[in-house]
C-alpha positions in Angstrom: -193.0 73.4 -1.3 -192.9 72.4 2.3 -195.8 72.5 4.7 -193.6 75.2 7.1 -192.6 77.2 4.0 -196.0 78.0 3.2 -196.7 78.9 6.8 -193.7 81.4 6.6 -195.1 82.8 3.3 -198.1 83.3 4.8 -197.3 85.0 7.9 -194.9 87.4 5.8 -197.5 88.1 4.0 -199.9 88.9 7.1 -196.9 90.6 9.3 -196.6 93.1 6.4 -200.3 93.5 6.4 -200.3 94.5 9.7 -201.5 91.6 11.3 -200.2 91.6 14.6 -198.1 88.7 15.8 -200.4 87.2 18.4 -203.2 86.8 16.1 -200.4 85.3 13.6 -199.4 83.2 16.3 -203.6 81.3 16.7 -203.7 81.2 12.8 -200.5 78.8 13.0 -201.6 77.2 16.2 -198.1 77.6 17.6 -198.5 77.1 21.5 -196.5 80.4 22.0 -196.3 83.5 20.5 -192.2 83.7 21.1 -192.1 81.0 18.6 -194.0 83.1 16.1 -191.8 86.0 16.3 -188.1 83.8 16.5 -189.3 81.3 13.4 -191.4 83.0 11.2 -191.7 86.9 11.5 -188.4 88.2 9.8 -187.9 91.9 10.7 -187.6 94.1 7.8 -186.6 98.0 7.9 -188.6 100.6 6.9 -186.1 101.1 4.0 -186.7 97.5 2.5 -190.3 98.7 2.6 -190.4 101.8 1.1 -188.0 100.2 -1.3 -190.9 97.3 -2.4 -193.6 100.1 -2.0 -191.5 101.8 -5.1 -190.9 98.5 -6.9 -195.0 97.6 -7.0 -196.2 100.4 -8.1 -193.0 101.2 -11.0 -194.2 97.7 -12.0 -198.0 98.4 -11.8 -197.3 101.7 -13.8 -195.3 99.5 -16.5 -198.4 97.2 -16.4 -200.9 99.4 -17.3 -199.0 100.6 -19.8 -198.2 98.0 -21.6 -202.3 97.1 -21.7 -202.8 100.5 -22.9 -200.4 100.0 -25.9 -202.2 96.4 -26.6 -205.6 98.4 -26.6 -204.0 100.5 -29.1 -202.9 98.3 -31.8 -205.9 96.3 -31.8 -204.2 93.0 -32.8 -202.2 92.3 -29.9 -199.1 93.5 -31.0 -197.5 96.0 -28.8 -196.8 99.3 -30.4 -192.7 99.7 -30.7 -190.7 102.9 -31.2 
């Protein structure tokens, strides 16, 4: 992976944390904020993140239990039907 595609995962990752994009903008050294914003800070609706909100936890939910039915069985077969 390229140097500037970790810097975008990153500052996804930090945008949707709600770090805001000047402090963004020091952790990437980039001389101005503008450049931030146009390169790495992709806008995404309130939709797309409700949407994700749902998606994590469905998958969280599926997670657990799937280590519930593990637990179960005892021999690390998951329980079917």
């Amino acid at each position: 992976m390229e140097a500037n595609s970790w810097d975008r995962l990153l500052t996804e990752s930090e945008n949707r944390l709600g770090c805001p994009p000047k402090d963004i903008q020091v952790i990437l050294r980039h001389s101005n904020v503008k450049i931030t914003e146009d390169y790495y800070i992709k806008p995404v609706g309130k939709d797309a993140v409700a949407t994700m909100e749902k998606l994590e936890q469905e998958l969280d939910e599926q997670s657990a239990a799937h280590a519930a039915q593990l637990l179960q069985n005892g021999d690390g077969t998951v329980k079917t039907g």
